[in-house]
ZADO-1210 file (C-alpha; in nm, 4 decimals, padded with zeros to 6 digits):
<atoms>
<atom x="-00.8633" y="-00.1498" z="06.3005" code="UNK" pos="1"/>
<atom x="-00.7388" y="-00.2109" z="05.9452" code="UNK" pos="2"/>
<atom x="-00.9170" y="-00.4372" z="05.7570" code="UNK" pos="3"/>
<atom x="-01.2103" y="-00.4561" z="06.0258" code="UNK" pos="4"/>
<atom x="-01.4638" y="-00.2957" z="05.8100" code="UNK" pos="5"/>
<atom x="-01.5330" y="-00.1639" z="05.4896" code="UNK" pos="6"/>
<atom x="-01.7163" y="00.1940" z="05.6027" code="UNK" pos="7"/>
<atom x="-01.7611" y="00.4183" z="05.9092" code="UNK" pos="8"/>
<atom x="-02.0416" y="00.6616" z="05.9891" code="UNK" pos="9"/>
<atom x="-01.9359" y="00.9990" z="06.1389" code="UNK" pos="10"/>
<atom x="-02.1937" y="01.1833" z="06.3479" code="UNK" pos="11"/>
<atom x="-02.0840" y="01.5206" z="06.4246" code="UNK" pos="12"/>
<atom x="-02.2310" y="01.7434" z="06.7573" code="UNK" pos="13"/>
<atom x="-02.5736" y="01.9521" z="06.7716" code="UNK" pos="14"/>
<atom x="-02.5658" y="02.2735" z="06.4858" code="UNK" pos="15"/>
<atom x="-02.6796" y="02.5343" z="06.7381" code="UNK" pos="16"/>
<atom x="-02.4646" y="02.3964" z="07.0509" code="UNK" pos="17"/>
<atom x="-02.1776" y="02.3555" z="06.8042" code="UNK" pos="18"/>
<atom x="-02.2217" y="02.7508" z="06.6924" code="UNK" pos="19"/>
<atom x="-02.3159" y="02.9049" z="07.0545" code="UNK" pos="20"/>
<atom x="-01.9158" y="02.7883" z="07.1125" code="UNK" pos="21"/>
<atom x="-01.5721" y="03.0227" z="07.0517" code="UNK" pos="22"/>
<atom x="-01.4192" y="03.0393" z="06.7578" code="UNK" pos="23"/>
<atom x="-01.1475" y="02.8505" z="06.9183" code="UNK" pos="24"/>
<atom x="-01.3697" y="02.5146" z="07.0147" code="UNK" pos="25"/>
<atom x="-01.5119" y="02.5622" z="06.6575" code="UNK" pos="26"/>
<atom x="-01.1709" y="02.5213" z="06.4687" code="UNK" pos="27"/>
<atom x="-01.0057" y="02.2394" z="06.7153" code="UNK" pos="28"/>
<atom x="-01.3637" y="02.0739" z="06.6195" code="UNK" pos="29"/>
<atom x="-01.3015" y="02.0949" z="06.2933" code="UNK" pos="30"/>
<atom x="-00.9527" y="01.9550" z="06.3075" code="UNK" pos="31"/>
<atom x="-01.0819" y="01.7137" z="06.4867" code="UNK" pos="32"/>
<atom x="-01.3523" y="01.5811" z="06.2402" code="UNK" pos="33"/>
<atom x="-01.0526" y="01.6106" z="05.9191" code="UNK" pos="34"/>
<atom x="-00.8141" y="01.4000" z="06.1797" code="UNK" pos="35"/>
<atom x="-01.0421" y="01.0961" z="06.2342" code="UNK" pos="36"/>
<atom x="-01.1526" y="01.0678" z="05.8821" code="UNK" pos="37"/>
<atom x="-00.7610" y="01.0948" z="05.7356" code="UNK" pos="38"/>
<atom x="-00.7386" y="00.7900" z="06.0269" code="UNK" pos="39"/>
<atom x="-00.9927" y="00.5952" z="05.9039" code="UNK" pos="40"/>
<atom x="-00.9372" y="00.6155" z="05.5426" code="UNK" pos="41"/>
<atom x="-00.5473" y="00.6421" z="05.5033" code="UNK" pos="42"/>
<atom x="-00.4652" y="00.4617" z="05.8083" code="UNK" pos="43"/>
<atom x="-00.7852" y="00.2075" z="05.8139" code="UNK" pos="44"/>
<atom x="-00.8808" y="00.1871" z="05.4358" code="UNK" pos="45"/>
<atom x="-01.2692" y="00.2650" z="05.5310" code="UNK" pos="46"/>
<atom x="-01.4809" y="00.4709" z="05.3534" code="UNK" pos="47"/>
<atom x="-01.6671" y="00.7641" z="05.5534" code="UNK" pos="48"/>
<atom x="-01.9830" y="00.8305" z="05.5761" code="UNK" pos="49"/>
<atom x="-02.2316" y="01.0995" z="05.7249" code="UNK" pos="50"/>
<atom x="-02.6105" y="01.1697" z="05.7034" code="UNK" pos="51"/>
<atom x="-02.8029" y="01.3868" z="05.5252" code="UNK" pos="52"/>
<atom x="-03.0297" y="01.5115" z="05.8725" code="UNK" pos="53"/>
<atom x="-02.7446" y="01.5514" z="06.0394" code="UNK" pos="54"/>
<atom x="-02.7434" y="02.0031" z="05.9779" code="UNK" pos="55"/>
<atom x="-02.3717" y="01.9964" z="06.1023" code="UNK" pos="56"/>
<atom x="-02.2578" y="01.7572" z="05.8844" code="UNK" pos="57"/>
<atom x="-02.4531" y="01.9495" z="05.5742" code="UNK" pos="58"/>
<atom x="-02.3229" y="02.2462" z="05.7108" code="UNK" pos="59"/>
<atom x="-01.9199" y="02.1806" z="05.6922" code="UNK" pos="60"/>
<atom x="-01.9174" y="01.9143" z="05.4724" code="UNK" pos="61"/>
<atom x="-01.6175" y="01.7440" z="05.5146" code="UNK" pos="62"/>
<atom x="-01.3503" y="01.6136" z="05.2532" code="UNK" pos="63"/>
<atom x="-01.3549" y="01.2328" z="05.1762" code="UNK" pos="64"/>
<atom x="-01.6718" y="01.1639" z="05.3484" code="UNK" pos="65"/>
<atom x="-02.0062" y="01.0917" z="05.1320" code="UNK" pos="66"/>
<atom x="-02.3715" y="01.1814" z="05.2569" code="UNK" pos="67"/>
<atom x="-02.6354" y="00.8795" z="05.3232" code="UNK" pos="68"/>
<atom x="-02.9696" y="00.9409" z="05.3654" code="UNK" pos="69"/>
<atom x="-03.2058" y="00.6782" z="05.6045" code="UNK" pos="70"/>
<atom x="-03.5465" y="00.8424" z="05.6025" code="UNK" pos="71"/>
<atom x="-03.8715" y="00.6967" z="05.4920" code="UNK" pos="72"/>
<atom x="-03.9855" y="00.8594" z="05.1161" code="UNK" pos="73"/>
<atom x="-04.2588" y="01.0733" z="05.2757" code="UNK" pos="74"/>
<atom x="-04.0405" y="01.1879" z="05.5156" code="UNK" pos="75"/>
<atom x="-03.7781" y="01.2508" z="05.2625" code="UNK" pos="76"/>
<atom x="-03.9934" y="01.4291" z="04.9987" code="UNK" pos="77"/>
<atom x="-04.1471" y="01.6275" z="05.2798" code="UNK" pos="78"/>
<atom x="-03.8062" y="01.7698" z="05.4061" code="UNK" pos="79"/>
<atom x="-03.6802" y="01.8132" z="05.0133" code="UNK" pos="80"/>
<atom x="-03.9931" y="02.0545" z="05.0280" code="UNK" pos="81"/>
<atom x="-03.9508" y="02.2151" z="05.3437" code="UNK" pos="82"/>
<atom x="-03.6100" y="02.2072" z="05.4268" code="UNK" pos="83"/>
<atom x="-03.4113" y="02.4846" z="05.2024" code="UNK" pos="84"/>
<atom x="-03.1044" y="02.2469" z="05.3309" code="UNK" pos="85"/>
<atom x="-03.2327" y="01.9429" z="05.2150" code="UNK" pos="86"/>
<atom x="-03.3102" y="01.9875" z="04.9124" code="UNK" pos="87"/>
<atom x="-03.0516" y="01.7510" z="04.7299" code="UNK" pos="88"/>
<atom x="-03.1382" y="01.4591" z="05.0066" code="UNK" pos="89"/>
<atom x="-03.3612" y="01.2947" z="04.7118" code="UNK" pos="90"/>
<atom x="-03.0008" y="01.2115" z="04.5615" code="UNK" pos="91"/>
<atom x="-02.8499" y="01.0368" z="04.8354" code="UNK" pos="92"/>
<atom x="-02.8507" y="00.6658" z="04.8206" code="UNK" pos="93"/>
<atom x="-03.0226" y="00.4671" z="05.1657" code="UNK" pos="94"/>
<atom x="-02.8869" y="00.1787" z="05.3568" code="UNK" pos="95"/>
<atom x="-03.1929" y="00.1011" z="05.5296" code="UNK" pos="96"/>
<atom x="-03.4163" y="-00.2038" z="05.3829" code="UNK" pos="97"/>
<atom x="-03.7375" y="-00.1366" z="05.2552" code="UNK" pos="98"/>
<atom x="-03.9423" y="-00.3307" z="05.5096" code="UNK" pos="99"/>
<atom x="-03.7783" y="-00.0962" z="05.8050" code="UNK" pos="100"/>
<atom x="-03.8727" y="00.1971" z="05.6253" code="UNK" pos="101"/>
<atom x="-04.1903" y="00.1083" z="05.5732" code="UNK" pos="102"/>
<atom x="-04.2769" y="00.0071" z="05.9218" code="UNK" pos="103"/>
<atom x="-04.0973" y="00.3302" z="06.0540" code="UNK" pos="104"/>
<atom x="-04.3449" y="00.5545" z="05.8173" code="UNK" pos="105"/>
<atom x="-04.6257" y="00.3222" z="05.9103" code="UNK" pos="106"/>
<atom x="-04.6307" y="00.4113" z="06.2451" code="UNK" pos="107"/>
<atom x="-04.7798" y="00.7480" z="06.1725" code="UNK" pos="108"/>
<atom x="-05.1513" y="00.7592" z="05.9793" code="UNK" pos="109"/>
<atom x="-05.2329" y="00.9778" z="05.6825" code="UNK" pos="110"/>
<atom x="-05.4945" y="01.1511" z="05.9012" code="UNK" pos="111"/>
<atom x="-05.2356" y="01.1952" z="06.1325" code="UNK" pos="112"/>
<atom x="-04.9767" y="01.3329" z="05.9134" code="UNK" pos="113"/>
<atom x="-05.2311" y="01.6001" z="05.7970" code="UNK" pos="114"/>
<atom x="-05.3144" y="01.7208" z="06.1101" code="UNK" pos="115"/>
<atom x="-04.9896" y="01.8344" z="06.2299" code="UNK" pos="116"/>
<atom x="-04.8417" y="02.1393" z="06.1496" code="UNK" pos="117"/>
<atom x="-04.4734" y="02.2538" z="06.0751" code="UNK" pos="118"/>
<atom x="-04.3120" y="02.2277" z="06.4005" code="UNK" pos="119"/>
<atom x="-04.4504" y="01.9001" z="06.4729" code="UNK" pos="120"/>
<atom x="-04.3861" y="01.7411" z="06.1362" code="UNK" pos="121"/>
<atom x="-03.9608" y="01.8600" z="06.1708" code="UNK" pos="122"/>
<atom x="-04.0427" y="01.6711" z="06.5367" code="UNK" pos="123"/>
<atom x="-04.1746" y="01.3268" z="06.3370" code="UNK" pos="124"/>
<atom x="-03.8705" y="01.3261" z="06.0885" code="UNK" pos="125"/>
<atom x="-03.6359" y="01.3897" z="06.3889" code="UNK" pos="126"/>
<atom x="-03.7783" y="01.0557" z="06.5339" code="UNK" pos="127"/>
<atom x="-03.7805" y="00.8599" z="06.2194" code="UNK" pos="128"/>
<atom x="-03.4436" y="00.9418" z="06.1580" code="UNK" pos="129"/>
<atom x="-03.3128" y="00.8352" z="06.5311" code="UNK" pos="130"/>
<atom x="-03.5463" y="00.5068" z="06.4707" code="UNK" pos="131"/>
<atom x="-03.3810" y="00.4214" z="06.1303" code="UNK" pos="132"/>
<atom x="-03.0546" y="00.5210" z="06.2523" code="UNK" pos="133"/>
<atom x="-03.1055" y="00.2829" z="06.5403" code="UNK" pos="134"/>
<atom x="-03.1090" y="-00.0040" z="06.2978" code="UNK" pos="135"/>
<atom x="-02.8768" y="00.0833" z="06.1296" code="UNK" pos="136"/>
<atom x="-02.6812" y="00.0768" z="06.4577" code="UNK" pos="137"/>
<atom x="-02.7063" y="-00.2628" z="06.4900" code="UNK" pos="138"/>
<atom x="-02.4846" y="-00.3828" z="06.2440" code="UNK" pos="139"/>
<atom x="-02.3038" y="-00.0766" z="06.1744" code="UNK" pos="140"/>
<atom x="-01.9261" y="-00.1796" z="06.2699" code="UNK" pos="141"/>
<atom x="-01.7884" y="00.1153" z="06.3348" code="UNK" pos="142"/>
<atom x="-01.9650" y="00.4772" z="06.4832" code="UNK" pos="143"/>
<atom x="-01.8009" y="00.7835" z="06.5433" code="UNK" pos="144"/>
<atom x="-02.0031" y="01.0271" z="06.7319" code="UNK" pos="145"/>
<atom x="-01.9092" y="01.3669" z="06.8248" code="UNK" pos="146"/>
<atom x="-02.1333" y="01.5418" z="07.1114" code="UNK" pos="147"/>
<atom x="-02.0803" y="01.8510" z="07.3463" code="UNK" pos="148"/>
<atom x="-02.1557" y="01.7549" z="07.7377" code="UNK" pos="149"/>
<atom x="-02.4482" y="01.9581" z="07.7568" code="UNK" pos="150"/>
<atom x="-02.6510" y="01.8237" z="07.4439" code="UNK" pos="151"/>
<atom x="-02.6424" y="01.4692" z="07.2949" code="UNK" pos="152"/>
<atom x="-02.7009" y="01.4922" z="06.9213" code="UNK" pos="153"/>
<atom x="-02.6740" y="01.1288" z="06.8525" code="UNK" pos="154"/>
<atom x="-02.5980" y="00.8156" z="07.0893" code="UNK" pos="155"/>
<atom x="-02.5037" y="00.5135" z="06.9693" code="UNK" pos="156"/>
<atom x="-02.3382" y="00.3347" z="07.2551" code="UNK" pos="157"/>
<atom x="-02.1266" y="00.0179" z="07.1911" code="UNK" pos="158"/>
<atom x="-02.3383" y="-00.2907" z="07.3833" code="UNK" pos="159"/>
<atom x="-02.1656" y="-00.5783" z="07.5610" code="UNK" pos="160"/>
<atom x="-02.0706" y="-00.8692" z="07.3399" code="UNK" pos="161"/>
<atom x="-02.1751" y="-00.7006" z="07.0362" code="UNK" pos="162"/>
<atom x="-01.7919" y="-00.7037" z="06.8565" code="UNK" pos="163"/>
<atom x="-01.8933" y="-00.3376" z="06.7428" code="UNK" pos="164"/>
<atom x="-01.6627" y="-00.0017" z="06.7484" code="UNK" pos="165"/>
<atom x="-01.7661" y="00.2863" z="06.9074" code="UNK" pos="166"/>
<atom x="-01.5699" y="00.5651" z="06.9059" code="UNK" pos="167"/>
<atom x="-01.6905" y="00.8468" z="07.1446" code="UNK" pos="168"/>
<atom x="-01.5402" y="01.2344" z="07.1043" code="UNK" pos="169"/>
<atom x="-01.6379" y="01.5370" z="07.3620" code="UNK" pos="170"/>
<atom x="-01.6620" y="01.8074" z="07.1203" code="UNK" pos="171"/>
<atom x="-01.5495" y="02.0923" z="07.3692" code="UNK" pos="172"/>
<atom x="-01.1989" y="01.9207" z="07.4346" code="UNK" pos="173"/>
<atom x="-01.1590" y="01.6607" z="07.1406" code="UNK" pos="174"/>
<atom x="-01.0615" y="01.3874" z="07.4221" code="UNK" pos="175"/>
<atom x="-01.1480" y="01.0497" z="07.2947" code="UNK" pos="176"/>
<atom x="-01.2633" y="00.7417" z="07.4305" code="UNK" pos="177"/>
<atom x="-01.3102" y="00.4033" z="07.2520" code="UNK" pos="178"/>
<atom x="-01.5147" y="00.0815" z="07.2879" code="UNK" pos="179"/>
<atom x="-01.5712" y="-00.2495" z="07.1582" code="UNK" pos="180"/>
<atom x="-01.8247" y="-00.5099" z="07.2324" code="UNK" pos="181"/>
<atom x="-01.9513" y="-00.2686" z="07.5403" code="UNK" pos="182"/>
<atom x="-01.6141" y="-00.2384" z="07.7005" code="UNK" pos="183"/>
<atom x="-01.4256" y="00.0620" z="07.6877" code="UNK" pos="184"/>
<atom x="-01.0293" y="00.0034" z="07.5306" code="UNK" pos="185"/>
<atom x="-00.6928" y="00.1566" z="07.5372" code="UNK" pos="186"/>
<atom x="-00.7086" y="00.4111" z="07.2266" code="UNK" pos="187"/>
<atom x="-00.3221" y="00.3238" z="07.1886" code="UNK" pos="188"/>
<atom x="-00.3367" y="-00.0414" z="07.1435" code="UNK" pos="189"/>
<atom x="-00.6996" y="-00.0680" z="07.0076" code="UNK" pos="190"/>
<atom x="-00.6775" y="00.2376" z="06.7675" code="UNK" pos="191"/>
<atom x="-00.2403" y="00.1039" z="06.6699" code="UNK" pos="192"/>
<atom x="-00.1205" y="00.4730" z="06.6698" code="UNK" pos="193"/>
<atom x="00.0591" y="00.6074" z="06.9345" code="UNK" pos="194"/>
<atom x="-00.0773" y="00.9442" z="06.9233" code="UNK" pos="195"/>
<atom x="-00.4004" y="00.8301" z="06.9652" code="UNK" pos="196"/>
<atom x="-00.3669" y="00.9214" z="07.3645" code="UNK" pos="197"/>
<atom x="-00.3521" y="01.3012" z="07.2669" code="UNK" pos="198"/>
<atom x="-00.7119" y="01.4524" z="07.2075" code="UNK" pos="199"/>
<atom x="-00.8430" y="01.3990" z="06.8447" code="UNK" pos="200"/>
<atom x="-00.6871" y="01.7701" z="06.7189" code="UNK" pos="201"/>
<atom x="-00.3529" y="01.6805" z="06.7648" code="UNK" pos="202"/>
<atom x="-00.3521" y="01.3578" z="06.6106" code="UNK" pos="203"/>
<atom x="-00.0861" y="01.3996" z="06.3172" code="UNK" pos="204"/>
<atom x="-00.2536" y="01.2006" z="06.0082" code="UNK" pos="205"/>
<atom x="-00.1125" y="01.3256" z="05.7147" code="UNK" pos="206"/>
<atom x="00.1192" y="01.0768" z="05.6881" code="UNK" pos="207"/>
<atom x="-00.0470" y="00.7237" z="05.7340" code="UNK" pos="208"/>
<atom x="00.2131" y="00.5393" z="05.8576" code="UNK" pos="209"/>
<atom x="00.4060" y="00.7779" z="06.0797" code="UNK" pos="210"/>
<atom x="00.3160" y="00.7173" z="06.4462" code="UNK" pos="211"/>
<atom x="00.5523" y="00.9809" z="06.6620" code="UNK" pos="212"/>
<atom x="00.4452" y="01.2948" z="06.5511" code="UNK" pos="213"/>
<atom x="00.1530" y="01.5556" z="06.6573" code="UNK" pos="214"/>
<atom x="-00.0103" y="01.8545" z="06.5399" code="UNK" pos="215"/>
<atom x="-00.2271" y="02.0930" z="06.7594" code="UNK" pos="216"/>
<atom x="-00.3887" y="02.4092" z="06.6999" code="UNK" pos="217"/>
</atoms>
């Protein structure tokens, strides 16, 4: 993995799923999330990176990985309004080319945009943001996307012969699964640390070159 991209996006599990969970699942989680950003940045040398829609993500913030924002303007001035979360998302810089974003916002009418209320506005930005983040997808090297069994927050699924990285987490037991170019791979050989067998929480990655040891909570 070193030196096989520059940056890797971090999705992180549905905010109401994540907080209907113990204490116990909560904390692992969070372990979990610190372990496989100390991977990819001490281990890897990539820089992390998470979204700005993503209300997990807002809500824990993580160290040592910056916020990215890939909605339309309107959609992003209208949430900076509306969302008392997302008020800062104005700031954060967008990866997305102008002529995707403007066909994504497109798709919607002014007269249609005025006519719907709240609920169904927070429903429009929610599929502008999975539409923007599914081109981003395409030549995103390397996803890491944590989701619970029973709700899928984000999927980006790894596509055969597409030389991408996929790396899948269940959020209720940290185990982790890996794939490139559509084909799942051994975590060990694929991933070059040998505790990368043991679920994502007791992965020991405070010391980047030390492959023998673990940590669990």
């Amino acid at each position: 993995m070193r030196g096989f991209a520059e940056r890797a996006l971090i999705l992180l599990p549905d905010y109401d799923t994540y907080y209907n969970n113990s204490y116990g699942v909560r904390a692992s989680l969070k372990h979990a999330i610190a372990n496989i950003v100390s991977y990819l940045t001490s281990y890897c040398g990539m820089k992390c990176y998470g979204l700005a829609t993503d209300d997990l993500m807002m809500e824990i913030r993580p160290a040592n990985v910056d916020i990215i924002n890939v909605l339309p303007k309107s959609d992003t001035f209208w949430a900076s309004r509306h969302c008392a979360d997302s008020r800062s998302m104005l700031s954060y810089p967008n990866p997305i080319d102008q002529v995707t974003l403007d066909k994504i916002a497109n798709s919607v009418t002014p007269d249609e945009l005025n006519a719907m209320d709240e609920y169904e506005r927070f429903r429009l930005v929610r599929r502008h943001e999975i539409q923007a983040l599914k081109s981003l997808a395409k030549t995103e090297k390397v996803i890491v996307t944590f989701n619970f069994k029973s709700k899928k927050n984000y999927n980006c699924p790894s596509k055969d012969g597409d030389a991408l990285v996929r790396i899948e987490v269940n959020a209720s037991n940290c185990e982790v699964k890996t794939f490139f170019g559509g084909q799942q791979v051994d975590n060990v050989s694929f991933l070059q640390k040998s505790y990368a067998c043991f679920p994502l929480n007791e992965w020991r990655t405070d010391e980047a070159n030390k492959d023998d040891d673990l940590i669990s909570i």
